[in-house]
C-alpha positions as CSV (number, residue, x, y, z in Angstrom):
1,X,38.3,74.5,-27.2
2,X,36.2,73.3,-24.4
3,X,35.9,75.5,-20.8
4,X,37.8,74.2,-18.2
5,X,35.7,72.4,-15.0
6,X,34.7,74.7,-12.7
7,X,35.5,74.3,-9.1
8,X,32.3,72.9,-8.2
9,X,32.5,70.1,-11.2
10,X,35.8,69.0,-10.0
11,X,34.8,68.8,-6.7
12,X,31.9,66.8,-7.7
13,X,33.9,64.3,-9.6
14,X,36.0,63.8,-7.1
15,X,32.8,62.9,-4.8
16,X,31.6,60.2,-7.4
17,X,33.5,56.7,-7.0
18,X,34.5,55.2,-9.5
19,X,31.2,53.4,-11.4
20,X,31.5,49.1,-10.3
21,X,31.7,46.6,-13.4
22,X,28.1,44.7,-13.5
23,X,28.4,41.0,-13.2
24,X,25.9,39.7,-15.4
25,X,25.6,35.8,-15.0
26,X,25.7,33.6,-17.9
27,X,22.3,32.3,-19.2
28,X,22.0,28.6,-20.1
29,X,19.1,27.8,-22.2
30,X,19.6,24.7,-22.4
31,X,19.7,23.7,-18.2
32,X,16.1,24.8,-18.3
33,X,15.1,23.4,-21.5
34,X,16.0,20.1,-20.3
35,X,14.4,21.0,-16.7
36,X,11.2,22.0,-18.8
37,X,11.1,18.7,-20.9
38,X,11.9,16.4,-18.1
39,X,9.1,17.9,-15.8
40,X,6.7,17.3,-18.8
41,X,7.6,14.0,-19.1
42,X,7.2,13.8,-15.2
43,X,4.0,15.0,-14.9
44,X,2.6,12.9,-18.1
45,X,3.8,10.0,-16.8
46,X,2.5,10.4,-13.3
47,X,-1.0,11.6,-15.2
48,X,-1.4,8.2,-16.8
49,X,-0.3,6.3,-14.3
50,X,-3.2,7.5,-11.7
51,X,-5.5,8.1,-14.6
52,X,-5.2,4.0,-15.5
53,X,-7.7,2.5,-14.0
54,X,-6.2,-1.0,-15.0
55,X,-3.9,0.1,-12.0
56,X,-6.7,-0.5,-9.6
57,X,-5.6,1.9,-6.8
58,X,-8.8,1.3,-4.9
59,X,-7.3,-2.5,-5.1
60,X,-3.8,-0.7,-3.1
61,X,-5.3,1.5,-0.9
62,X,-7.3,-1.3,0.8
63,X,-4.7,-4.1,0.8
64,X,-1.6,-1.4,1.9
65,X,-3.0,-2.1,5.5
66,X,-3.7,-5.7,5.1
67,X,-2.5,-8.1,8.3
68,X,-0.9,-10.7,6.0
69,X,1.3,-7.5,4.3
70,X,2.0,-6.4,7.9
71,X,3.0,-9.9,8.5
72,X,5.5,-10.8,5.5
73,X,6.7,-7.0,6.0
74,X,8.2,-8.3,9.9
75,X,9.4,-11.5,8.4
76,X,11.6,-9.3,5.5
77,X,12.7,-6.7,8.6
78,X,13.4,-10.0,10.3
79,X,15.3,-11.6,7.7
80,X,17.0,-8.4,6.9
81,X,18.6,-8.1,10.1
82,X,19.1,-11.3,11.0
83,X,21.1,-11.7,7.6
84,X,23.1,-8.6,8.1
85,X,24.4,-9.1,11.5
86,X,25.7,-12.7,10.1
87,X,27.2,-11.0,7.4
88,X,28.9,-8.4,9.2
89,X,30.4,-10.4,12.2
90,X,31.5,-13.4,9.5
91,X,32.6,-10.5,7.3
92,X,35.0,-9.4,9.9
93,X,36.5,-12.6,10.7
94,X,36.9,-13.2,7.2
95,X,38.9,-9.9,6.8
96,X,41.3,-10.4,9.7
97,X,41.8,-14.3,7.9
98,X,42.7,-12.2,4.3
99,X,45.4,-10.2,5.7
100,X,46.6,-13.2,8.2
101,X,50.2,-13.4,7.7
102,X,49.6,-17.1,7.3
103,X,49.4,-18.3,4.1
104,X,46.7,-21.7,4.7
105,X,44.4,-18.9,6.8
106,X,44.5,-16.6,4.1
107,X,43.8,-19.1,1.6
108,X,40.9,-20.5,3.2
109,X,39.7,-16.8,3.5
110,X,39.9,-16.6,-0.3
111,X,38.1,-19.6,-1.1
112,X,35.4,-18.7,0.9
113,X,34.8,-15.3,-0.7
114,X,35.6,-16.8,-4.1
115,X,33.2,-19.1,-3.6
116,X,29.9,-17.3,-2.1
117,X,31.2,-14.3,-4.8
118,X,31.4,-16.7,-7.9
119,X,28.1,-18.5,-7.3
120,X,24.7,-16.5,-7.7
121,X,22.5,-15.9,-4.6
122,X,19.6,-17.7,-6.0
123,X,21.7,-20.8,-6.4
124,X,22.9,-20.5,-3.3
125,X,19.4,-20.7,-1.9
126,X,18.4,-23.3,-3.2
127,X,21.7,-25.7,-2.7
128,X,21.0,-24.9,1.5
129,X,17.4,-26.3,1.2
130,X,17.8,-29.0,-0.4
131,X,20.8,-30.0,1.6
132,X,19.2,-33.2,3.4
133,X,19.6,-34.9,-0.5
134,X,23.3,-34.9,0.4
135,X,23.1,-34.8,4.1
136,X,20.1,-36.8,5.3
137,X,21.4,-36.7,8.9
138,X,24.1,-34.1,10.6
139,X,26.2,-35.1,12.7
140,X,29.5,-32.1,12.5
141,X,32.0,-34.7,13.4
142,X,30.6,-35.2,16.8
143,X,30.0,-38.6,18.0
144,X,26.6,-39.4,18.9
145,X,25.1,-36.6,17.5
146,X,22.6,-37.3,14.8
147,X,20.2,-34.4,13.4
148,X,17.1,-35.1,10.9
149,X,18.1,-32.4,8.5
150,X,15.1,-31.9,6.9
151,X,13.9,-30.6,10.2
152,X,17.1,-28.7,10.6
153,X,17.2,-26.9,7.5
154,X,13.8,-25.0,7.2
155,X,13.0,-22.8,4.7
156,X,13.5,-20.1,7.1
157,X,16.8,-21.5,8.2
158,X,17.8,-21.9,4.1
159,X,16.9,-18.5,3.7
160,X,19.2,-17.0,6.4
161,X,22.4,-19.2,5.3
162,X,22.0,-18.9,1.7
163,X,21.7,-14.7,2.6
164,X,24.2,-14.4,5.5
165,X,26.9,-16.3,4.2
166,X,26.5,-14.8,0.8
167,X,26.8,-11.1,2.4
168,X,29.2,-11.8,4.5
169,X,31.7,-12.4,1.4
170,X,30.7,-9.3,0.2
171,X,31.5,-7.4,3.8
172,X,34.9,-9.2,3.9
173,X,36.1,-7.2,0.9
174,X,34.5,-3.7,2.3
175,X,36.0,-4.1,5.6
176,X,39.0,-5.0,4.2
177,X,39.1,-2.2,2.4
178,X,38.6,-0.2,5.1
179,X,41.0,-1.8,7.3
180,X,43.9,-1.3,4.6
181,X,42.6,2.1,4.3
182,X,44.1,2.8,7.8
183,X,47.6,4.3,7.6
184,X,50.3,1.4,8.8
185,X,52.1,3.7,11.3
186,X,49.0,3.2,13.4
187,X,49.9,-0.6,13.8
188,X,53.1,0.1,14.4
189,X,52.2,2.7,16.8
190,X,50.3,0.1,18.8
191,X,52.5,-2.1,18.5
192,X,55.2,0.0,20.3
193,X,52.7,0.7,23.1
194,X,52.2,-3.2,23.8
195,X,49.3,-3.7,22.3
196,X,48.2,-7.2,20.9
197,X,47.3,-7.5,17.5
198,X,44.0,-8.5,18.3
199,X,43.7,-5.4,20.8
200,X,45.0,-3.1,17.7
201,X,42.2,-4.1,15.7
202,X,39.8,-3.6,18.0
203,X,40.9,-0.6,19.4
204,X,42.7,1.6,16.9
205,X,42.1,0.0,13.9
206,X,38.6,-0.7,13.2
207,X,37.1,2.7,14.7
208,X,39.4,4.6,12.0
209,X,38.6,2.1,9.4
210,X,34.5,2.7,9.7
211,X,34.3,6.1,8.2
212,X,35.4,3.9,5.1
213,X,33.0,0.8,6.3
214,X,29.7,2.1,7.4
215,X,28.8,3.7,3.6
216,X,29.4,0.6,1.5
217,X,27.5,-1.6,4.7
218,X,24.6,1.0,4.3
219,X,24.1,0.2,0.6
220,X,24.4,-3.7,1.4
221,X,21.7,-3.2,4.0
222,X,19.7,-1.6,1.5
223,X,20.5,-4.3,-1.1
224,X,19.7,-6.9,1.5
225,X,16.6,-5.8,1.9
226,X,15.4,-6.0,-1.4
227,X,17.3,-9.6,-2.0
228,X,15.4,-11.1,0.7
229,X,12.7,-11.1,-2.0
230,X,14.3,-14.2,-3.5
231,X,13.3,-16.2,-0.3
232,X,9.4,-16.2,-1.9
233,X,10.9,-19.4,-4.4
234,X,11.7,-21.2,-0.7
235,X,8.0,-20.7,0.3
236,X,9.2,-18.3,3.4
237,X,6.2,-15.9,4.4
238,X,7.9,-12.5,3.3
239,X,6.9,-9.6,1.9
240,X,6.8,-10.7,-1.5
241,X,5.1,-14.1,-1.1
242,X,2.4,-12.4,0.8
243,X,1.4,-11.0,-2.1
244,X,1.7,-13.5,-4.2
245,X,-0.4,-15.5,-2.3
246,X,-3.4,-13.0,-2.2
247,X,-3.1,-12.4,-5.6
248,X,-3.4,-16.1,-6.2
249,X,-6.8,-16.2,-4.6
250,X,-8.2,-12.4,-6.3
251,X,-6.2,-12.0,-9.5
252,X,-5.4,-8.7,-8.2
253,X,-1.7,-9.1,-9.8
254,X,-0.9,-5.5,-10.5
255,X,-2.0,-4.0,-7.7
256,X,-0.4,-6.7,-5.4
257,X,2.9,-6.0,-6.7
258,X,2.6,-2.5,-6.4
259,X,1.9,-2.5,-2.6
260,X,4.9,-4.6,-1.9
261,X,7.2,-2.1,-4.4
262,X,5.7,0.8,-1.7
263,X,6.4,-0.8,1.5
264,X,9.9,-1.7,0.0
265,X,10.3,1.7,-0.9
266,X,9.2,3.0,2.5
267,X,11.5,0.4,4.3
268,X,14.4,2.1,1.8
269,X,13.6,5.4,2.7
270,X,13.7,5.0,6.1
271,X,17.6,3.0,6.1
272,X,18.3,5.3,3.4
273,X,18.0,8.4,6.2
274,X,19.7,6.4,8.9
275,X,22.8,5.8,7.0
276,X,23.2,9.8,6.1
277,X,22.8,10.2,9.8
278,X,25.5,7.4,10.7
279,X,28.0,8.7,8.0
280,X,28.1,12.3,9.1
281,X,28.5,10.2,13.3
282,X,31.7,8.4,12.1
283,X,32.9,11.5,9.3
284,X,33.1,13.9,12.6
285,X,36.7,15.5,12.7
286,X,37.4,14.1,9.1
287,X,36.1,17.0,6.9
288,X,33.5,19.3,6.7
289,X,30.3,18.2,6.7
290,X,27.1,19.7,4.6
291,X,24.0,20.9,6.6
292,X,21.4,18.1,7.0
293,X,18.0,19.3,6.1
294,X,16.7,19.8,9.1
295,X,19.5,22.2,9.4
296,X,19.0,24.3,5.5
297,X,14.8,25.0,6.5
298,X,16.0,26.5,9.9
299,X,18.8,28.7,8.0
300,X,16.0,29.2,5.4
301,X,13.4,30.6,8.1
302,X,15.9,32.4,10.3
303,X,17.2,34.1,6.8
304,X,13.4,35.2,5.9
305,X,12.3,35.9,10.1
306,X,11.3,39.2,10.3
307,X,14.2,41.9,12.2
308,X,12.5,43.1,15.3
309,X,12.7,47.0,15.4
310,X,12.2,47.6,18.8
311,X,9.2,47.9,21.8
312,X,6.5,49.2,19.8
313,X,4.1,51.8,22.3
C-alpha cells in the first residue's frame, strides 16, 4: 500500500498546470521531393542553356541595346496602345448595342463579334491590306470624295484595323460581362432618380462593373502585346521584324530571336505589375486585399528590427 502525499507533494501538484498536448505538424515527403527534383531540373536546364555556346550570348548582349531594337520596341508600344484604346472604346459601344432592347441593334452587335471572333487575326490582317483589290478608290458614300486606297491603307494602318477591331470583339464580351455582373436594382435605382440611361451607364453602372472589367482587359493588353508580332508578315517595323531583318544580313538567327523574347518579357513584366496595382485601385471596399510586396519585406524587416532597450550611458 503506497504512503499517502505529503503536504508539500500536494501542494506542489497543485502548482504544476496541467502538461499542454504538442502539436507536431504533418511531414510531407513528397512536397519536398518534388521541390528537390524540380529545382534540379531548374538549375540543369539553366546550366546548359548558358553553357551552349551555340546560344551566342555575346551575340545578345551587344544587340539588346541596338537602335533598330529600340526602334521596333516604340513601334510594338505604339501599336499596343494605339490598338487597345480602339478596342476598348469600340468594345464599349459594342456592349451597350448587345444588350440594346432593340432587336436590329443588337443583331448588328452580334454579327460584328461573331464575325472578328470567328475569323483568325492573321486573316484578318491580311484581308485589311490588301483591301484596295476590292476597293481601289474610297469614297464612304460621300459624294465627291475619292481616296487612292493603296495610300490609305498602309501597312501601319492594316495593322491597327486588323488588331483594333479584332480586340475590340473580344472587349465587348468582357465588358459585357461586367456590365451584367452589376446587380439590376442599381438601374432601377437610377432610374427612379431621373437618370438617363445613358447617364446610368456612365455613372453607376460602369464604375461598379470595372472591378470585373479591368482583370480580363489586363490579360488582353498583355496578349496584345505579344499579337502585334503578327504585324512582321505586313512588313511594319516592330519588334519582331527588326530582328528579322538583322538576322537576314548576320545569320545571327538564335540570338536575334532571343533578344526580342527579352524585351517582350520585360514589356510583360512591367504591364504585368501595373494591372496588380490597378486591380487592388478598383477591388477597394470589395474584399480584403493581400499585402503587395512592397508591403510583406517591410512586415519582414519590422518583424526581424531589433527592440530598443533603452538610453544606453
Amino acid at each position: 500500500m503506497a504512503a499517502p502525499p505529503t503536504p508539500l507533494a500536494r501542494e506542489t501538484e497543485a502548482k504544476t498546470p496541467d502538461a499542454e498536448p504538442t502539436v507536431v505538424p504533418k511531414r510531407h515527403p513528397a512536397r519536398w521531393l518534388t521541390a528537390v527534383a524540380l529545382l534540379l531540373i531548374g538549375a540543369a536546364t539553366l546550366r546548359s542553356v548558358f553553357a551552349n555556346p551555340r546560344f551566342g550570348w555575346d551575340v545578345v548582349n551587344t544587340y539588346l541595346r541596338d537602335v533598330s531594337i529600340g526602334r521596333g520596341l516604340a513601334v510594338t508600344l505604339e501599336l499596343t496602345a494605339i490598338c487597345m484604346v480602339l478596342g476598348v472604346v469600340l468594345g464599349i459601344v459594342l456592349a451597350v448595342m448587345r444588350l440594346s432592347v432593340n432587336p436590329v441593334v443588337r443583331s448588328a452587335a452580334f454579327l460584328y463579334v461573331s464575325f472578328f471572333r470567328g475569323t483568325p487575326v492573321l486573316v484578318q490582317l491580311l484581308f485589311w491590306y490588301n483591301l484596295a483589290a476590292l476597293y481601289p478608290t474610297l469614297t464612304f458614300g460621300i459624294p465627291g470624295l475619292s481616296l487612292d486606297a493603296n495610300r490609305l491603307i498602309t501597312p501601319l494602318v492594316a495593322a491597327i484595323l486588323g488588331l483594333g477591331l479584332n480586340e475590340a470583339a473580344y472587349m465587348s464580351e468582357i465588358v459585357r460581362a461586367g456590365i451584367l455582373s452589376v446587380d439590376h436594382g442599381q438601374a432601377e435605382a437610377a432610374g427612379a432618380l431621373g437618370l438617363t440611361r445613358m447617364q446610368t451607364m456612365h455613372r453607376v453602372i460602369l464604375p461598379q462593373a470595372m472591378r470585373v472589367i479591368i482583370p480580363p482587359t489586363g490579360n488582353e493588353t498583355i496578349g496584345m502585346l505579344k499579337t502585334t508580332a503578327l504585324v512582321s508578315v505586313l512588313a511594319v517595323p516592330d519588334l519582331l521584324y527588326s530582328a528579322q531583318i538583322l538576322y537576314s544580313r548576320n545569320f545571327q538567327t538564335i540570338p536575334l530571336l532571343i533578344v526580342a523574347s527579352i524585351w517582350y518579357m520585360v514589356v510583360t513584366s512591367v504591364l504585368t505589375i501595373g494591372q496588380f496595382y490597378v486591380e487592388r485601385r478598383f477591388a477597394r471596399g470589395n474584399r480584403t486585399l493581400p499585402p503587395t510586396p512592397l508591403q510583406r519585406l517591410r512586415q519582414m524587416l519590422s518583424t526581424h528590427a531589433p527592440i530598443a532597450t533603452g538610453r544606453q550611458s
